[in-house]
C-alpha positions in Angstrom: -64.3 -82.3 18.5 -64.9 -78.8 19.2 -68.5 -78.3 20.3 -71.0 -81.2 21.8 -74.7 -79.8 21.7 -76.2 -80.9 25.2 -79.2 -79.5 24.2 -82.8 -81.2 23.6 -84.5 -81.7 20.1 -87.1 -78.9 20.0 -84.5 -76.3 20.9 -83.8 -75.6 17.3 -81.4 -78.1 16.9 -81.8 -78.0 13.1 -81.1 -74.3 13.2 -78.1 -74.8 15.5 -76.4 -77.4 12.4 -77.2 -74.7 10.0 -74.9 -72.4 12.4 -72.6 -75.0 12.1 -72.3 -75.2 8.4 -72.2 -71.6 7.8 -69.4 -70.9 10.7 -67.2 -74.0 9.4 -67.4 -76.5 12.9 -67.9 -79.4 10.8 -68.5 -81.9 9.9 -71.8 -81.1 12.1 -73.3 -84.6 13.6 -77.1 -84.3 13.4 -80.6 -86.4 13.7 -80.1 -85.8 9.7 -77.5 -88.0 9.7 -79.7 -90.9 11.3 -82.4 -90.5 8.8 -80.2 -89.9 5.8 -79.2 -93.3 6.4 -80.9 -95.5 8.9 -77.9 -98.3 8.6 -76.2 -95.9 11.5 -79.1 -97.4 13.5 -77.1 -100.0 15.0 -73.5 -98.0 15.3 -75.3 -95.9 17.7 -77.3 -99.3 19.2 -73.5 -100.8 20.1 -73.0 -97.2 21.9 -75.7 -98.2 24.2 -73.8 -101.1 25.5 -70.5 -99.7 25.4 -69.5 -95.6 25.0 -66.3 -95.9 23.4 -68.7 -96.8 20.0 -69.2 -93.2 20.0 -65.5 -92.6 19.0 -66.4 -94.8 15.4 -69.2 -92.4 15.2 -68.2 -88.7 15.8 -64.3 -88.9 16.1 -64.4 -86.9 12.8 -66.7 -84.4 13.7 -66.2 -80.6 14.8 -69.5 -80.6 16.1 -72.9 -83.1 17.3 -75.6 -82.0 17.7 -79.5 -82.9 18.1 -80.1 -87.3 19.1 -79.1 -89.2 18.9 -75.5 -87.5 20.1 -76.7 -85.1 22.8 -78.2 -87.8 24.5 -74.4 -89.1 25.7 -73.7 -85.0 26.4 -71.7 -86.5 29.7 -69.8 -89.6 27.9 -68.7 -87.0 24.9 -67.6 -84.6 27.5 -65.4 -87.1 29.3 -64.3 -88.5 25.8 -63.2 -84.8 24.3 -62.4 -83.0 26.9 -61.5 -79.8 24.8 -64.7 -79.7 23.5 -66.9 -76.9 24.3 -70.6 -77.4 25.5 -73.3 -75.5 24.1 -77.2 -76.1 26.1 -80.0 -74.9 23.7 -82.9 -74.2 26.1 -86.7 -73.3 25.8 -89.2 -73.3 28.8 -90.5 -76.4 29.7 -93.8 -75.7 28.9 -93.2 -74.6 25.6 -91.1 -78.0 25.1 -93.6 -79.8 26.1 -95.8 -78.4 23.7 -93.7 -78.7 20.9 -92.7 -82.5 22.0 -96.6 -83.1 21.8 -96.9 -82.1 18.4 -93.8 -84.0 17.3 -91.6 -86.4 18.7 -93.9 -87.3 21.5 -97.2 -87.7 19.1 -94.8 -90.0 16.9 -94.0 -92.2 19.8 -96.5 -92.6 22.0 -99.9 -90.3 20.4 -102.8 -91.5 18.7 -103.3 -89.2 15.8 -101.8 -89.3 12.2 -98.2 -89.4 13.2 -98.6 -92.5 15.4 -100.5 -94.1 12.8 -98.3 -93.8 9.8 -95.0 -94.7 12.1 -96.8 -97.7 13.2 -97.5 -98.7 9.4 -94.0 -97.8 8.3 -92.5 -99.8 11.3 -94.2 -102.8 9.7 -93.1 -102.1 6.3 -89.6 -101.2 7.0 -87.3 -103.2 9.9 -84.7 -100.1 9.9 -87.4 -97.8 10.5 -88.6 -100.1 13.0 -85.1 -100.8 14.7 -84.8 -96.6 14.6 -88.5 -95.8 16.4 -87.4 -98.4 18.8 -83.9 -96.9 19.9 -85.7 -93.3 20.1 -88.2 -94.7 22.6 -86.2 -96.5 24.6 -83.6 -93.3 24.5 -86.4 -91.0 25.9 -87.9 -93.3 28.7 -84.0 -94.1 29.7 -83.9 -90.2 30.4 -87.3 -90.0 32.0 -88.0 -87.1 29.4 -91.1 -88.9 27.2 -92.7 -91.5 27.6 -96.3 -93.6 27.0 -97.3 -92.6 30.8 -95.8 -89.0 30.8 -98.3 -86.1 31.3 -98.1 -82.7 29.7 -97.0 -81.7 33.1 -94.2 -84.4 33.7 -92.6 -83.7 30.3 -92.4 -80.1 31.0 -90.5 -80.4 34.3 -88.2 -83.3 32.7 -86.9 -80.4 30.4 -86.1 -78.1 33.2 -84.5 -81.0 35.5 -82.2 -81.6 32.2 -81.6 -78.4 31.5 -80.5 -78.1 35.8 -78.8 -81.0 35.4 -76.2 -79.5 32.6 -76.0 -76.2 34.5 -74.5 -77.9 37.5 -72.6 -80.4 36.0 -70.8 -78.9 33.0 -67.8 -76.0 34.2 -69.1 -72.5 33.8 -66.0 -72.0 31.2 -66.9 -74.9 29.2 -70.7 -74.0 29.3 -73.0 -71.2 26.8 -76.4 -71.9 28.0 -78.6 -70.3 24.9 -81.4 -69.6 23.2 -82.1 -69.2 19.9 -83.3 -65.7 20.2 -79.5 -64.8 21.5 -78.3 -65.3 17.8 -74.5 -65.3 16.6 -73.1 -63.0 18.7 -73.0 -65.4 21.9 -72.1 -68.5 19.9 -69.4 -66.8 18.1 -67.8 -65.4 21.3 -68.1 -69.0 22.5 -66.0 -70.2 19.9 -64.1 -67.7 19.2 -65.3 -66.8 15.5 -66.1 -64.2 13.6 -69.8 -63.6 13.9 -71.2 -64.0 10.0 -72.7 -61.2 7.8 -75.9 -63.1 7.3 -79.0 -63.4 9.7 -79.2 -66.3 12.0 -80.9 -69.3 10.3 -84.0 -69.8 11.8 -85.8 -73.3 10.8 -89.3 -74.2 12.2 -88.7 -77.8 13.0 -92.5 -78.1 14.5 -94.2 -77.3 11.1 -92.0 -79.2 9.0 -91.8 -82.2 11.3 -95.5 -84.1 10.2 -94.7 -83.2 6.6 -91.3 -85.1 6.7 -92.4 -88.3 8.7 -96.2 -88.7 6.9 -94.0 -88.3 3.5 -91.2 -91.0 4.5 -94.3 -92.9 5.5 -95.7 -93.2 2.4 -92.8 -93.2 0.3 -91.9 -96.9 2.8 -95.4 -98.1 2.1 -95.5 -97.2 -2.1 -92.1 -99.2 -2.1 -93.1 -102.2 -0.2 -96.3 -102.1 -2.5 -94.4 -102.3 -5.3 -91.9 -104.7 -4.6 -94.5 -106.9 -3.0 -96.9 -107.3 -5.9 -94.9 -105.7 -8.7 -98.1 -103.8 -9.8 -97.7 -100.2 -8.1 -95.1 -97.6 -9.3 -92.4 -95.8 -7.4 -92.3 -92.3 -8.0 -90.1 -89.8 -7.2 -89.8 -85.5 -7.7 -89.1 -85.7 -11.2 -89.6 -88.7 -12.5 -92.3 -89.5 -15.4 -95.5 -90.5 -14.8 -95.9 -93.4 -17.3 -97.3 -96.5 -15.2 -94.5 -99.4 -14.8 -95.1 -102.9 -14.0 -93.1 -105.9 -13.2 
């Protein structure tokens, strides 16, 4: 392990992995992983009741970063002691906001996102095992929650973001933004900063697109292998009606 991401999701965490894959720290443990393949569900469940089911994990990775690994920033750091810390940051308000639209509207809102989660949770017990884990990482942290205000999210970013500061040592610690770019990151690591532009991905307007879509696509496949009468289409694939 060479670098553990301490930072939140919503601090461009999927443009942090990118950074990853293009300056060779991988393999790169991400949230992509989880929903790639929701049968890691429980591997990271047993690292709730006991840490050293992280090694089974990540012990082959360069890098984690995003949840579900950043939420153990402390245990990893104990457990790699090597390993460099990088804290992706963003004010708390603007956290907040972006939790709101996402993550936290999944969880614990009352629009579209809450709604489709809550009919995919019925349709699909690893999706359901997964929504549960997340919740019960966030409230554990005091970060999100079905009680938290605007407000209270907000200042939970800036306590964690304290919290790193003063625990990690200032040699194993980049505190960054996105906006700093690779010349930071690649001092950090000692690497040669890349020809090409920082990737920059816009988690935020992707985000309802992704989980309305893996919605549906749960729901069309429960349909069909419930009554046998609806098809299961994917990009690509022909549009003659099938049947069982």
């Amino acid at each position: 392990m060479k670098l553990i991401g301490a930072g939140l999701p919503r601090t461009a965490t999927s443009s942090q992995k990118l950074a990853m894959d293009v300056l060779g720290v991988t393999p790169c443990y991400h949230m992509q992983n989880v929903f790639a393949d929701l049968d890691e569900v429980p591997r990271w469940r047993a690292a709730l009741e006991d840490t050293e089911a992280l090694r089974d994990i990540v012990d082959d990775c360069e890098s984690v970063i995003d949840w579900p690994g950043s939420y153990y920033w402390r245990e990893l750091m104990d457990m790699y002691p090597d390993a460099k810390v990088l804290l992706s940051i963003r004010d708390g308000e603007s956290w907040a906001r972006s939790m709101e639209n996402t993550i936290a509207g999944m969880l614990y809102g009352s629009g579209l996102l809450r709604h489709i989660t809550q009919v995919h949770c019925d349709v699909d017990p690893r999706w359901r095992d997964y929504i549960d884990m997340m919740s019960s990482m966030w409230e554990t942290k005091g970060l999100a929650g079905p009680t938290m205000s605007f407000d209270d999210m907000a200042k939970a970013c800036e306590r964690h973001t304290e919290e790193v500061v003063s625990t990690v040592p200032a040699d194993r610690l980049l505190v960054w933004r996105i906006t700093d770019g690779w010349e930071p990151l690649c001092e950090f690591l000692d690497l040669d900063v890349p020809a090409e532009p920082f990737p920059h991905i816009n988690e935020s307007a992707g985000f309802e697109g992704g989980i309305v879509r893996g919605g549906m696509a749960a729901i069309q496949r429960f349909l069909g292998e419930e009554t046998g009468e609806f098809e299961v289409r994917h990009p690509g694939a022909s549009r003659e009606s099938a049947t069982a």
